[in-house]
C-alpha positions as CSV (number, residue, x, y, z in Angstrom):
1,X,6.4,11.4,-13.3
2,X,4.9,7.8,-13.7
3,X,2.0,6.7,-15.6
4,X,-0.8,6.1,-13.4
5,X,-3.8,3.5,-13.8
6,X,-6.9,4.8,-14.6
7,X,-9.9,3.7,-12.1
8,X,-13.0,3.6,-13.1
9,X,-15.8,2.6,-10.0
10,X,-18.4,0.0,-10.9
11,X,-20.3,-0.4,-8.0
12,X,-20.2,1.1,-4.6
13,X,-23.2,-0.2,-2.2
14,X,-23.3,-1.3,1.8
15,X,-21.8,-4.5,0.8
16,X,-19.1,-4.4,-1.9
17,X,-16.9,-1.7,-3.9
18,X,-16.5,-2.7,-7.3
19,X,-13.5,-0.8,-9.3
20,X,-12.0,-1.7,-13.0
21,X,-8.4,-0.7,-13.6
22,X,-6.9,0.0,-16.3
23,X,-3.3,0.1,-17.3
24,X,-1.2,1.4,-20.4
25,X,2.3,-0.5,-20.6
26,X,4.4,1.6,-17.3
27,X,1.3,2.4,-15.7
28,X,1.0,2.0,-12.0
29,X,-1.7,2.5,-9.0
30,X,0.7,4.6,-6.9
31,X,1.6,2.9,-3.3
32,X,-1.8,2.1,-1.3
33,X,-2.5,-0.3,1.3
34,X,-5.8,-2.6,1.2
35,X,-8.8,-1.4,3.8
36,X,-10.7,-4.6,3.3
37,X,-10.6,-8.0,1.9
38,X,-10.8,-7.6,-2.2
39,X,-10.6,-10.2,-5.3
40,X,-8.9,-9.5,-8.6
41,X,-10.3,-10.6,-11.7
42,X,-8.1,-10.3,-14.9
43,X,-9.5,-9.0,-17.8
44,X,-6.6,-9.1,-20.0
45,X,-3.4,-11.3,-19.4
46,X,-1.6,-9.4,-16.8
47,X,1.8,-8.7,-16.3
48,X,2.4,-7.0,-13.2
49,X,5.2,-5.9,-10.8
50,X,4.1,-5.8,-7.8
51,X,6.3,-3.2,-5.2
52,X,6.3,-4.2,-1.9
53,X,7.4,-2.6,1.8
54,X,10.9,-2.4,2.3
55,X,11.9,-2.6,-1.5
56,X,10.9,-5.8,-2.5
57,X,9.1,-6.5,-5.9
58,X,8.2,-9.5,-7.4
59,X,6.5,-9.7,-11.3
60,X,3.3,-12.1,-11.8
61,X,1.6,-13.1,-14.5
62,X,-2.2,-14.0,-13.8
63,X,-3.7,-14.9,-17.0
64,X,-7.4,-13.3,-18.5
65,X,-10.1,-15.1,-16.9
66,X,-8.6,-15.7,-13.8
67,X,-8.7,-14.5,-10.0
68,X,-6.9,-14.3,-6.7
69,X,-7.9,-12.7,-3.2
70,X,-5.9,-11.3,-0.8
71,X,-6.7,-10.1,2.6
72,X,-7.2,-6.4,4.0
73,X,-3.9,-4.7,4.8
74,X,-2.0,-5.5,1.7
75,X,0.5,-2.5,1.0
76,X,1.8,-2.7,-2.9
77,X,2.5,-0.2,-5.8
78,X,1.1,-2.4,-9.1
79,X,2.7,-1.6,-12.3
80,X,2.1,-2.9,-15.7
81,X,5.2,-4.5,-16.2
82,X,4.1,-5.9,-20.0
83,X,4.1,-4.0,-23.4
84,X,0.7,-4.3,-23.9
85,X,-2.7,-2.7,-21.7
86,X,-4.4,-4.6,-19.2
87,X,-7.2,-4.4,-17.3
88,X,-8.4,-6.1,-13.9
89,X,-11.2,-5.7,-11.4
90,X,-11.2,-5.4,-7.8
91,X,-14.0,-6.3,-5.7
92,X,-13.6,-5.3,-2.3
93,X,-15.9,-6.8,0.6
94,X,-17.0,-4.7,2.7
């Protein structure tokens, strides 16, 4: 059984949901698909596999410090592909 990510929510208000996540090496978030815009915000250096629709994956690295956004309806399964933890949080705009 895999690993999951632990989720810890930050804020949750009319305007934005606000959730840190937190990974052991393996961890994962379990398949989900995105309800609303969001940006990631590394805490840690994060090396992720990112599982996609149809059996795709792809590995990233985004580096501590930095961000991305993606828009509402992203499907994905993130796992910590690296040895070590790492942490990110999600802002999604509501």
């Amino acid at each position: 059984m895999p690993i999951a990510a632990q989720a810890t929510q930050m804020i949750d208000d009319d305007r934005v949901r606000v959730t840190r996540f937190d990974f052991a090496p393996g961890a994962e978030t379990g398949w989900h698909t995105h309800a609303m815009d969001y940006v990631i915000t590394a805490v840690t250096d994060c090396h992720m596999r990112l599982e996609m629709p149809g059996g795709e994956a792809k590995e990233v690295t985004v580096p501590a410090g930095t961000a991305y956004r993606r828009d509402e309806g992203v499907e994905h399964n993130v796992i910590n592909a690296g040895s070590a933890p790492m942490s990110f949080v999600e802002v999604e705009l509501k």
